[in-house]
Backbone and ligand atoms as CSV (ligand in chain L), in Angstrom:
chain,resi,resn,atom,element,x,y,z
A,1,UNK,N,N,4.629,-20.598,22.415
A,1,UNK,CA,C,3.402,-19.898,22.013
A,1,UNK,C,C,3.184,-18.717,22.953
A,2,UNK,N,N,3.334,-17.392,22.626
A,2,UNK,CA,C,3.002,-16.198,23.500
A,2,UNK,C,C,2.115,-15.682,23.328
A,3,UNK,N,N,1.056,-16.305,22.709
A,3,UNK,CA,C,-0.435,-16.188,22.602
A,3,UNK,C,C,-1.275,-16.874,24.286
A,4,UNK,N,N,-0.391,-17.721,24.257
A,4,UNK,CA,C,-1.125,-17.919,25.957
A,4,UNK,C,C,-0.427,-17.144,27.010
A,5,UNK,N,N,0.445,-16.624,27.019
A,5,UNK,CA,C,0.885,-15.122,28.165
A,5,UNK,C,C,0.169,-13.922,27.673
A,6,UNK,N,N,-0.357,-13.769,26.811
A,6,UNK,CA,C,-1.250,-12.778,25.912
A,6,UNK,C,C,-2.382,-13.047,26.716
A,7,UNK,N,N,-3.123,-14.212,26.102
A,7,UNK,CA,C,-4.309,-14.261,27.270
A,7,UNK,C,C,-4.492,-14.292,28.643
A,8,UNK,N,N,-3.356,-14.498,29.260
A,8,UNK,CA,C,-3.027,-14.489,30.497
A,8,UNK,C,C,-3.634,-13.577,31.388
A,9,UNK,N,N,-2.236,-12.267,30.182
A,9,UNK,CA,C,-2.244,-11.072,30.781
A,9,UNK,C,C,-3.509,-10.066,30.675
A,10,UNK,N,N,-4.297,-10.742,29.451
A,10,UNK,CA,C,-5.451,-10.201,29.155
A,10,UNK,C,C,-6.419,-10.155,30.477
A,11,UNK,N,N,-6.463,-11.595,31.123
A,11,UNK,CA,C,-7.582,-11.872,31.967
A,11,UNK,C,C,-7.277,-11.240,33.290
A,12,UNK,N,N,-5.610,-11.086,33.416
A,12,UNK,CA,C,-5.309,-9.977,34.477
A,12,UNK,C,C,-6.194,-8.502,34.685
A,13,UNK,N,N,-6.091,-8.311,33.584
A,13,UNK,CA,C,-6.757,-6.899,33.037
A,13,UNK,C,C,-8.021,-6.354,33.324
A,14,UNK,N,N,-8.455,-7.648,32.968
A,14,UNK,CA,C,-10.110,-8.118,33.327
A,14,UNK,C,C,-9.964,-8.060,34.672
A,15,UNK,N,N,-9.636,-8.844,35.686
A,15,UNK,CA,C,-9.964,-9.080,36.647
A,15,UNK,C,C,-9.479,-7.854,37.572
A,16,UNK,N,N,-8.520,-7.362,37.329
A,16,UNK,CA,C,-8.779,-5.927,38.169
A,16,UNK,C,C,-9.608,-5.006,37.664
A,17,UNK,N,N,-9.873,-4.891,36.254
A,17,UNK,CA,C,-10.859,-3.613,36.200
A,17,UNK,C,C,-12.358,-4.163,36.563
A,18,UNK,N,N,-12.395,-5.372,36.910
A,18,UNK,CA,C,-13.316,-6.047,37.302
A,18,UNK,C,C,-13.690,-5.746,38.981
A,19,UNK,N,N,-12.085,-5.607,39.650
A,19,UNK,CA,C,-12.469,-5.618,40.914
A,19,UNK,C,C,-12.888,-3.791,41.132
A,20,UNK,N,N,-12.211,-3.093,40.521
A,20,UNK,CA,C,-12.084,-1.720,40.028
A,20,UNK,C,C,-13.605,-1.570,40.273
A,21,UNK,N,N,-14.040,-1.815,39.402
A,21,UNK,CA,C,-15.094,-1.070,38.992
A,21,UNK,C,C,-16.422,-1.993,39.399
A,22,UNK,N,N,-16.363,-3.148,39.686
A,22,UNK,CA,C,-17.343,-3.714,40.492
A,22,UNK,C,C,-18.614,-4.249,39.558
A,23,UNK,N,N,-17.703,-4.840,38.755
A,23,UNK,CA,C,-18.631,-6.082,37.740
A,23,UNK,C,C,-18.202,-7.522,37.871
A,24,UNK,N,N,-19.124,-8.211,37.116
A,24,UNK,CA,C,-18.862,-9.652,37.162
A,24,UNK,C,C,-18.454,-10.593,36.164
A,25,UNK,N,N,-19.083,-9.898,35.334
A,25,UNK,CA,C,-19.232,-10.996,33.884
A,25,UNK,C,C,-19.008,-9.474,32.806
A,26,UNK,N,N,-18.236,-10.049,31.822
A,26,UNK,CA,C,-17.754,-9.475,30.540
A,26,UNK,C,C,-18.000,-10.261,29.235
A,27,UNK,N,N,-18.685,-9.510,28.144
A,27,UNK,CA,C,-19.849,-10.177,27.007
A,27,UNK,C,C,-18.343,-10.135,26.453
A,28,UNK,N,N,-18.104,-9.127,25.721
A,28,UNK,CA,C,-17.430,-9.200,25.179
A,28,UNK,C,C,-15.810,-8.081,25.101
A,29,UNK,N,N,-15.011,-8.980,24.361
A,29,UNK,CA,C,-13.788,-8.011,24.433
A,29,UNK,C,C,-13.130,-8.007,23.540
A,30,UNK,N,N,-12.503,-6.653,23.268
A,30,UNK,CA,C,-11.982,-6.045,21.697
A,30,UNK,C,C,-10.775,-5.497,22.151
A,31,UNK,N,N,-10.225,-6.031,21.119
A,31,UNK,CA,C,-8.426,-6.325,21.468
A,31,UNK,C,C,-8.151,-6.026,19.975
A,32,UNK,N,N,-7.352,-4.945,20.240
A,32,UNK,CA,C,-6.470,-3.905,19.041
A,32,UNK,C,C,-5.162,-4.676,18.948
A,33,UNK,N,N,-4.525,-5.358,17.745
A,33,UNK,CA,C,-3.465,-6.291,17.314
A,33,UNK,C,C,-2.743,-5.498,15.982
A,34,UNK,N,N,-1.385,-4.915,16.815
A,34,UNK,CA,C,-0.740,-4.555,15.380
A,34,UNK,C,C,-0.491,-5.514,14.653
A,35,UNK,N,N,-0.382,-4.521,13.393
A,35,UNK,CA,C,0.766,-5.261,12.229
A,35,UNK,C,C,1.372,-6.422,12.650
A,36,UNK,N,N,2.544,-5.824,13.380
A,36,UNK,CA,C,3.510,-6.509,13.503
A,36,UNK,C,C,4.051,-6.762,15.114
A,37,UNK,N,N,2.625,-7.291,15.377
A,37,UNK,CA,C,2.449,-7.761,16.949
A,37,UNK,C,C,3.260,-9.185,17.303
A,38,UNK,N,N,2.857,-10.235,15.734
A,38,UNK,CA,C,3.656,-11.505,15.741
A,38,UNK,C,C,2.253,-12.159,16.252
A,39,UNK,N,N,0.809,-11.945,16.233
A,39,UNK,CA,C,0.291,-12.470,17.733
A,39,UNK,C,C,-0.507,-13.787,16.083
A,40,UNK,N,N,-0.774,-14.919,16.600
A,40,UNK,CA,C,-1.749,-16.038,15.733
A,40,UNK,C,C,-2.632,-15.826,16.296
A,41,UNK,N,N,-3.792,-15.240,15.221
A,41,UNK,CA,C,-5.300,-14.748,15.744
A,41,UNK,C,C,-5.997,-16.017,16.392
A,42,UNK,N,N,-5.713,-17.305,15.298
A,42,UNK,CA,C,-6.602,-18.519,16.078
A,42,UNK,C,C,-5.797,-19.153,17.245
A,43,UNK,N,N,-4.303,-18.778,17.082
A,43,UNK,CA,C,-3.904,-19.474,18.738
A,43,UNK,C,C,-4.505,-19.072,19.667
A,44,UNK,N,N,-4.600,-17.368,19.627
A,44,UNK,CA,C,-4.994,-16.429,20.244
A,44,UNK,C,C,-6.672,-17.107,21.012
A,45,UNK,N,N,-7.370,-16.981,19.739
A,45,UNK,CA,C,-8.639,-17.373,20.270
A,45,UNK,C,C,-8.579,-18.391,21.410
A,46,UNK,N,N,-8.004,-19.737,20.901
A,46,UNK,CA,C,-8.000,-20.682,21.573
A,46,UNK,C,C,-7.396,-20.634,22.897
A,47,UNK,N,N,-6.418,-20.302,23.069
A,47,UNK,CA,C,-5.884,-19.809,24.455
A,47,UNK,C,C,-6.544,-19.012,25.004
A,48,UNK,N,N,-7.210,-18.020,24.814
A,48,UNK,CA,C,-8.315,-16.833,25.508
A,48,UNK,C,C,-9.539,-17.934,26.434
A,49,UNK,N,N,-10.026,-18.378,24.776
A,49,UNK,CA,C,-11.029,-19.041,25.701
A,49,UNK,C,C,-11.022,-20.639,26.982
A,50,UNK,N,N,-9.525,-20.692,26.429
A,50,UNK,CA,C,-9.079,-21.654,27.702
A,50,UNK,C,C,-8.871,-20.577,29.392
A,51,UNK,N,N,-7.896,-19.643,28.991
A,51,UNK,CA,C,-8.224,-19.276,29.955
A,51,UNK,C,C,-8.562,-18.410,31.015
A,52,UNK,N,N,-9.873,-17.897,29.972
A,52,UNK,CA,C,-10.866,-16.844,30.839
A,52,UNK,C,C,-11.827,-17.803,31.379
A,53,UNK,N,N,-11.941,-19.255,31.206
A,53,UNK,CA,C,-12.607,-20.218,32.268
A,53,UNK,C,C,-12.675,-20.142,33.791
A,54,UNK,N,N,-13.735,-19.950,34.371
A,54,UNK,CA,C,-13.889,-19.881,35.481
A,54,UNK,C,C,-13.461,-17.791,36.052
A,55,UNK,N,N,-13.879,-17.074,35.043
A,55,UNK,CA,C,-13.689,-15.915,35.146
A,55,UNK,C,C,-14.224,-14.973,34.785
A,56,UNK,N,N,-14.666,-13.703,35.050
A,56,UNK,CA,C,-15.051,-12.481,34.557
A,56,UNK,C,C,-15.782,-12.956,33.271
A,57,UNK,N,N,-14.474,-13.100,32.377
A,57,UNK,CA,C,-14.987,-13.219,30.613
A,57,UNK,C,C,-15.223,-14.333,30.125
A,58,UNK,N,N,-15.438,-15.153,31.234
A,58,UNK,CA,C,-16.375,-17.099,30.802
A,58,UNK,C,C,-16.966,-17.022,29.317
A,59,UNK,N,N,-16.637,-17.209,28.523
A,59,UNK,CA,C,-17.763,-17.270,27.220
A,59,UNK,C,C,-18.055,-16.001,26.248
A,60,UNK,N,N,-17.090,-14.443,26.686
A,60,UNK,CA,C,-17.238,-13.862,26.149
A,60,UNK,C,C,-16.394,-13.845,24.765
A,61,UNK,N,N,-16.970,-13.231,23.999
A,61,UNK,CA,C,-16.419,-13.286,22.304
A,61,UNK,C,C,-15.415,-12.295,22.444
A,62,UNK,N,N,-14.296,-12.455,21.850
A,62,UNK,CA,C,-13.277,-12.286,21.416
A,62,UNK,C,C,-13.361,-11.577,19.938
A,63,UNK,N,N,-13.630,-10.271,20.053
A,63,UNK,CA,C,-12.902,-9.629,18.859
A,63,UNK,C,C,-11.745,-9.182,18.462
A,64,UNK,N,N,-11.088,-9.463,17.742
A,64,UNK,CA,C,-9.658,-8.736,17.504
A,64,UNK,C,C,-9.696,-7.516,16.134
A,65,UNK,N,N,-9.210,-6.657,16.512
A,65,UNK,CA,C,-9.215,-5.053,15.263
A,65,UNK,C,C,-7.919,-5.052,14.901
A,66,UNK,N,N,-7.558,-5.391,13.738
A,66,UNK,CA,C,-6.382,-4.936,13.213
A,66,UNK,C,C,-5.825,-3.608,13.137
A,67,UNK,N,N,-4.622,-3.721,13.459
A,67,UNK,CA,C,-4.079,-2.263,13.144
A,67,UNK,C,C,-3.052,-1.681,12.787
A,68,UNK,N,N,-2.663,-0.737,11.706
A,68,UNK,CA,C,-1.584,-0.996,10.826
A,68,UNK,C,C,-0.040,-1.169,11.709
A,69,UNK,N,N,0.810,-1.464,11.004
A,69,UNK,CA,C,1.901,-1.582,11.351
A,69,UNK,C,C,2.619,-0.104,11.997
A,70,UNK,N,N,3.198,0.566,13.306
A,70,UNK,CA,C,3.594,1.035,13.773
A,70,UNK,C,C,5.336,1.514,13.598
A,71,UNK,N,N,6.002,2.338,13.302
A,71,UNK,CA,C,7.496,2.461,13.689
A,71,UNK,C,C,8.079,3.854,13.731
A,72,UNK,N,N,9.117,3.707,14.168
A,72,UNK,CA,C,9.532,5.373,14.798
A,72,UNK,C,C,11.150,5.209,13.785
A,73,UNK,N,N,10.879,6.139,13.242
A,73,UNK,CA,C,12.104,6.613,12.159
A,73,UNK,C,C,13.139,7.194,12.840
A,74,UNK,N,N,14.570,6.792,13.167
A,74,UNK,CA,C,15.599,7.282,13.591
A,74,UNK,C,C,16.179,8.727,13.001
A,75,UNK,N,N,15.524,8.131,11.563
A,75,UNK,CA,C,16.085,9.438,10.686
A,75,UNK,C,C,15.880,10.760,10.956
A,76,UNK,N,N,14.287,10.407,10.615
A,76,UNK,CA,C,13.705,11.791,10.637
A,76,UNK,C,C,12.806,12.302,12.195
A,77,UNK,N,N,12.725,10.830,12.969
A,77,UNK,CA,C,12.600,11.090,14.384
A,77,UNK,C,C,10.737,11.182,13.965
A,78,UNK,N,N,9.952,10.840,13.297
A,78,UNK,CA,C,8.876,10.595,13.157
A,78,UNK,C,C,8.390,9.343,13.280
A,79,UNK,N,N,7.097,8.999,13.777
A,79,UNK,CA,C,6.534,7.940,13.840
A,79,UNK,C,C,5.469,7.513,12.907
A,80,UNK,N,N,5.414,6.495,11.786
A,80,UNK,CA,C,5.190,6.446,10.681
A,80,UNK,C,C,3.903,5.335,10.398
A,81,UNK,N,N,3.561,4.697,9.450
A,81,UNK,CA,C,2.638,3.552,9.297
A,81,UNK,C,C,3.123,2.907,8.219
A,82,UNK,N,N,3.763,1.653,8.267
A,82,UNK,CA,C,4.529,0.521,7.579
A,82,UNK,C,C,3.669,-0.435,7.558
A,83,UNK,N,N,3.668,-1.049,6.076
A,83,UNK,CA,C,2.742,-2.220,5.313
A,83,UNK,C,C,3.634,-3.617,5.727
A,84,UNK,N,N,5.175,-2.966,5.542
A,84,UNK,CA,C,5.740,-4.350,5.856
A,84,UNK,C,C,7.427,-3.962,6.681
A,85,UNK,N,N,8.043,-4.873,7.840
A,85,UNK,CA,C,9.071,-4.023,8.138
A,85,UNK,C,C,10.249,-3.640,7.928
A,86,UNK,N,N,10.276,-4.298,6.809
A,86,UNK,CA,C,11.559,-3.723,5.837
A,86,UNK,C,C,11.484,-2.469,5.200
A,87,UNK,N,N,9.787,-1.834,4.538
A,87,UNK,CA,C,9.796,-1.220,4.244
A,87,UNK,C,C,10.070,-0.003,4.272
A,88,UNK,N,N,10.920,1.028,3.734
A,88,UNK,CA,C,11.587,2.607,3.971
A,88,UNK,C,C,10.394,3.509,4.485
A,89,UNK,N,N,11.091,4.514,5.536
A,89,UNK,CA,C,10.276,5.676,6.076
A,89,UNK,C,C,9.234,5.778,5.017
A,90,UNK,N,N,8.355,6.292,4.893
A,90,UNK,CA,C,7.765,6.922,3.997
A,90,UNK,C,C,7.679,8.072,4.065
A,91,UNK,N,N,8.338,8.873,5.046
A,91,UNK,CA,C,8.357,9.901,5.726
A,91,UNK,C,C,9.696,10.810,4.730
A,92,UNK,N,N,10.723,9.931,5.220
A,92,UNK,CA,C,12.071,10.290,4.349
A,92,UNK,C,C,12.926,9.547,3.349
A,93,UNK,N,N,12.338,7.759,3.510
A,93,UNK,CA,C,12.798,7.484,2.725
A,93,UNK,C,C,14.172,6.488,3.549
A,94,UNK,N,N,14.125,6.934,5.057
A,94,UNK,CA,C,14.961,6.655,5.744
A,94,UNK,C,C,14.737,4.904,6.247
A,95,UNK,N,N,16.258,3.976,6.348
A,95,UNK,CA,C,16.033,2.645,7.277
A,95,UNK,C,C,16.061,2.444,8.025
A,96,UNK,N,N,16.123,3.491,8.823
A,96,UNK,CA,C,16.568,2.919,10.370
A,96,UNK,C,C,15.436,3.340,11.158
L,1,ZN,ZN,ZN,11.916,8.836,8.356
């Protein structure tokens, strides 16, 4: 499950921009999830809130924003927005 190194690394994040910037507690946090991140939104949850326990984001809500699928076309050397990842450039039409 790499939904719990996800949250892991999340609470890393937290906790230095925490020391950074000289807060304590975090309500909430919004986490941008591609397409084709692979990430399970409810593993996700569940691992977050295991373990931001005893931290910064104790109890804060967990939003996640979808966001389309990402890829960089060999072909045409453009970076594109894919529904699914088989699907051709839309750019050129190109697979790779
Ligand atoms: Zn292309």
């Amino acid at each position: 499950m790499h939904e719990m190194s996800l949250a892991e690394g999340i609470r890393e994040v937290i906790e230095d921009q925490a020391r950074r910037h000289d807060f304590s507690k975090v309500r909430v946090v919004r986490l941008e999830i591609g397409r084709f991140a692979g990430v399970e939104k409810r593993a996700l949850e569940f691992c977050f809130d295991v373990v931001m326990r005893g931290g910064p984001a104790e109890g804060a809500v967990l939003e996640m924003i979808d966001l389309p699928g990402r890829a960089f076309c060999y072909d045409c050397g453009e970076s594109v927005v894919l529904n699914d990842r088989l699907d051709p450039c839309p750019n050129c039409g190109g697979s790779n």
